[in-house]
C-alpha positions as CSV (number, residue, x, y, z in Angstrom):
1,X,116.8,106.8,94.3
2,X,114.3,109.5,93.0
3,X,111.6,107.3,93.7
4,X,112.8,106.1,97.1
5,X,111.3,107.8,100.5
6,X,113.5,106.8,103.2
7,X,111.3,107.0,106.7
8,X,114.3,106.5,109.3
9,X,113.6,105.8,113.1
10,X,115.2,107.9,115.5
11,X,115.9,106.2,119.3
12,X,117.8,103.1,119.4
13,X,118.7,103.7,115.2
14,X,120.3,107.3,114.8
15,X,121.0,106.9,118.6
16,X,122.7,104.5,120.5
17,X,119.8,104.7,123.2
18,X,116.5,104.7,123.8
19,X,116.4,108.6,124.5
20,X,113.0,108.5,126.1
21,X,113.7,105.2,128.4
22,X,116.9,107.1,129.7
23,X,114.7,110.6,130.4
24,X,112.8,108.0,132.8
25,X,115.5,106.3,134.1
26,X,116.8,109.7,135.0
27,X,113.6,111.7,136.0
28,X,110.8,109.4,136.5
29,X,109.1,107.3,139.7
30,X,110.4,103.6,138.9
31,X,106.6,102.2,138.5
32,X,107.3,103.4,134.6
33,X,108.9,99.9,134.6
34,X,106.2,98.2,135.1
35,X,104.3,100.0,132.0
36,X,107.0,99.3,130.3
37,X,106.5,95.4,130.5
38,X,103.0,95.7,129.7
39,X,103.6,97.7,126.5
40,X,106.5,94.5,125.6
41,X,103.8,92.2,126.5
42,X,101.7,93.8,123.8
43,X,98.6,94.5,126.8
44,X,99.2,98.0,125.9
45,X,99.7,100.5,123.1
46,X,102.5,102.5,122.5
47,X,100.7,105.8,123.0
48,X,98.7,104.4,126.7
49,X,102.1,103.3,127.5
50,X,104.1,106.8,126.8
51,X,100.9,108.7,128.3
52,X,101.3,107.0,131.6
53,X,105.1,106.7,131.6
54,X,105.8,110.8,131.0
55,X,103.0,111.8,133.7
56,X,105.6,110.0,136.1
57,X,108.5,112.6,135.1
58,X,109.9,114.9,137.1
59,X,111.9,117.6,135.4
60,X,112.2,120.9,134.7
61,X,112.6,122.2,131.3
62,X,115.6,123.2,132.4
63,X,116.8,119.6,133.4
64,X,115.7,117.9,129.8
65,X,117.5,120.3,127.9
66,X,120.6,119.8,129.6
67,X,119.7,115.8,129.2
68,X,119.4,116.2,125.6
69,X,123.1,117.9,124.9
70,X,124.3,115.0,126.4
71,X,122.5,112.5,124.1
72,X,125.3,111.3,121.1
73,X,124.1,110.2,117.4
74,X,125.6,107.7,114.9
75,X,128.8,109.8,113.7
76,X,127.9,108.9,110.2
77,X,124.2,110.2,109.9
78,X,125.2,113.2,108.9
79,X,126.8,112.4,106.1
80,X,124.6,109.4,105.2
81,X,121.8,112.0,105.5
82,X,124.0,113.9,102.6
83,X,124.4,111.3,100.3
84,X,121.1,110.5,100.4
85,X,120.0,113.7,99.5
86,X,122.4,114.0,96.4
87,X,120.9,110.4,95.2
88,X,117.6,112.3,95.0
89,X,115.8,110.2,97.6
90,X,113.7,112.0,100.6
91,X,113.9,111.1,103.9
92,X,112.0,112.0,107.5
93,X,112.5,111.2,110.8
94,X,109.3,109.2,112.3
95,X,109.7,108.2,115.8
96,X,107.8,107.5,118.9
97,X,110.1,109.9,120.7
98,X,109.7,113.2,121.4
99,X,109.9,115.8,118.6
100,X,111.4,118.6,120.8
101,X,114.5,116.1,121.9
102,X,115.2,115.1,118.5
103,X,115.3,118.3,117.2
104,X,117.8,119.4,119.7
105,X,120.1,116.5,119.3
106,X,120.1,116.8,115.7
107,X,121.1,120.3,115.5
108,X,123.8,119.8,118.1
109,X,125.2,117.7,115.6
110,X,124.6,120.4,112.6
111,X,121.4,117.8,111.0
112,X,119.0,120.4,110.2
113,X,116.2,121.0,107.6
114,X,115.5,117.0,108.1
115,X,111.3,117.0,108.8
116,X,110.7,115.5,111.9
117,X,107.4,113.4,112.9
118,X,107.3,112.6,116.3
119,X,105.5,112.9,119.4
120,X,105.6,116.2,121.6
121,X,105.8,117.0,124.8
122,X,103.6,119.9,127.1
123,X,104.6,121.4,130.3
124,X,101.5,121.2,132.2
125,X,103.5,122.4,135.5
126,X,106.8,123.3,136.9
127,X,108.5,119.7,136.3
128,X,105.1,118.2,135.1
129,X,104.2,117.0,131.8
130,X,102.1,115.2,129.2
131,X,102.8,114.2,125.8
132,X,100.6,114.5,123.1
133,X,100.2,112.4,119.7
134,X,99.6,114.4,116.5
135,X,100.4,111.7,114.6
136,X,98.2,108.8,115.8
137,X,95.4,107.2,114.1
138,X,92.6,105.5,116.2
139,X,92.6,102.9,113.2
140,X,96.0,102.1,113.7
141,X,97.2,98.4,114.1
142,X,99.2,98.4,117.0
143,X,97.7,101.7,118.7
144,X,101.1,103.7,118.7
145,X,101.7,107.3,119.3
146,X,102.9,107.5,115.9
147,X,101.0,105.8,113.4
148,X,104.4,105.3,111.5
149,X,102.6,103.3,108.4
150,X,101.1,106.6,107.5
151,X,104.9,107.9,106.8
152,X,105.2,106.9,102.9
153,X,104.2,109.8,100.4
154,X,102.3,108.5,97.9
155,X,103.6,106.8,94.7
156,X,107.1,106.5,96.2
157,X,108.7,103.2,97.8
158,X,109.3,103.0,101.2
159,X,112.5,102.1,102.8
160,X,112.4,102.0,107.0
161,X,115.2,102.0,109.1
162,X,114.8,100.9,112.2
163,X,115.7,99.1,115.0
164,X,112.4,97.8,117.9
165,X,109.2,97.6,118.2
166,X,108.1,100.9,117.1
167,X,109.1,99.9,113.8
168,X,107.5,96.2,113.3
169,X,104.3,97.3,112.1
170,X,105.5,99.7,109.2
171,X,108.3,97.3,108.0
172,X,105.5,95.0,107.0
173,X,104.5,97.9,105.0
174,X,107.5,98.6,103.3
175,X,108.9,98.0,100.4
176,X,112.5,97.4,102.0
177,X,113.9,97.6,105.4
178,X,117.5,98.2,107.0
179,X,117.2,96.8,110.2
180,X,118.9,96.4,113.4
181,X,118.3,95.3,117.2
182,X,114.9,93.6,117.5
183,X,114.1,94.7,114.5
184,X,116.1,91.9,112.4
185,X,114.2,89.2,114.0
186,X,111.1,90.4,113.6
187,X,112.0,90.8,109.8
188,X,113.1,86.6,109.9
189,X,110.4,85.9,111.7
190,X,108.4,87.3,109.1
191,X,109.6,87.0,105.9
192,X,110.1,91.0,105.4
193,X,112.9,92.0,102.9
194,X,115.3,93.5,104.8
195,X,119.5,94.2,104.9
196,X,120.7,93.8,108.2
197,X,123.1,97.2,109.8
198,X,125.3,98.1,112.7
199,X,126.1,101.9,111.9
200,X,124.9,104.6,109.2
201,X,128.3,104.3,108.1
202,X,127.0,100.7,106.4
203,X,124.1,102.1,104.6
204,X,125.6,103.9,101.4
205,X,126.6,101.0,99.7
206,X,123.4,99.0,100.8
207,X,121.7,101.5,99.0
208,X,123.9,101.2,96.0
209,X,122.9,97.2,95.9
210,X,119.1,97.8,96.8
211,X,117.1,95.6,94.7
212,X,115.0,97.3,91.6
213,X,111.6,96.5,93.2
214,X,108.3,96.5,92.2
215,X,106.1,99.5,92.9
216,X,103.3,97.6,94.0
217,X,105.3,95.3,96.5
218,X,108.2,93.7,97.8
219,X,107.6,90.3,97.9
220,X,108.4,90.6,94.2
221,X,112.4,89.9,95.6
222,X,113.5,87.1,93.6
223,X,115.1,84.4,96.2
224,X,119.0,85.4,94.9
225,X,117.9,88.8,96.0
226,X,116.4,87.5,99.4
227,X,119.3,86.1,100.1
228,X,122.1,88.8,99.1
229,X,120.1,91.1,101.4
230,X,119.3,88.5,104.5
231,X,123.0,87.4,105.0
232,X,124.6,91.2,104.6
């Protein structure tokens, strides 16, 4: 697993929520559902839609840091996080979230030291704030906060686990995916080489069967290796 980097999303994947659609749920005028639908429609980029949506939040710093000790994680990333490190693979977090949040939930549940790319939020008044995007690209696809197919280091394959729309655009990219949610249909739909998941707890021995793939690209699966992975 040496040559293996593992680029794992965070909301909806290592969480059992989206962290950032309960922060509006909680804190924000109910119009962000209506961006919301534009950015499912595809009108709108992640990054427009996140921009607009966090301007409508209404909390003190105070208030999301007592949101975010409340937020649980998959009981088993932790020590999947372990085991992967002991197979000699690296792995990141690359999310559309906010990089602040994640940070905090992780440590609460003793994950530390894991590099985090995400978006980040700015207090801009008492209970006001935007969001900025250090990891965009104006040349990417689907014009997301977080360009995520910029995630691989190079000459390693790339493994993404994911689980929405966030992470469609990158599993194209990859060279394998573990996939949940709307994520596994998107793989079908598409032809992407992928092992479907519930819980982290799953993922060690999918790793132990991953196929020996090609450097240069996974369509290289032979079709007994398409379809061990497709119907796990």
């Amino acid at each position: 697993m040496m040559q293996w980097h593992i680029a794992c999303d965070f909301d909806g994947t290592i969480t059992p929520t989206d962290v950032i659609d309960s922060i509006l749920q909680r804190f924000a005028d109910p119009s962000w559902e209506t961006i919301e639908a534009d950015w499912l429609d595809g009108k709108i980029g992640s990054r427009e839609c996140l921009s607009r949506q966090l301007s409508l939040v209404r909390a003190t710093p105070t208030d999301l840091l007592a949101f975010f000790d409340t937020v649980e994680i998959d009981p088993s990333f932790p020590d999947f996080v372990d085991h992967v490190r002991e197979l000699g693979a690296s792995i990141d977090i690359v999310s559309d979230g906010i990089e602040q949040g994640i940070a905090r939930i992780l440590a609460r549940h003793y994950v530390s030291l894991l590099p985090i790319f995400a978006n980040r939020l700015r207090q801009t008044a008492h209970d006001e704030w935007r969001i900025d995007f250090p990891f965009s690209s104006d040349a990417c696809r689907v014009a997301s906060g977080n360009c995520k197919c910029k995630s691989a280091p190079a000459g390693k394959r790339l493994l993404v686990i994911g689980d929405g729309q966030s992470d469609m655009c990158v599993a194209s990219n990859a060279d394998f995916v573990f996939a949940k949610g709307r994520l596994v249909e998107h793989c079908e739909r598409n032809g992407i080489p992928h092992a479907r998941f519930e819980s982290f707890a799953d993922l060690p021995a999918l790793l132990a069967r991953l196929p020996k793939l090609p450097m240069a690209s996974a369509a290289h699966l032979t079709l007994e290796q398409q379809e061990l992975f497709h119907h796990v």
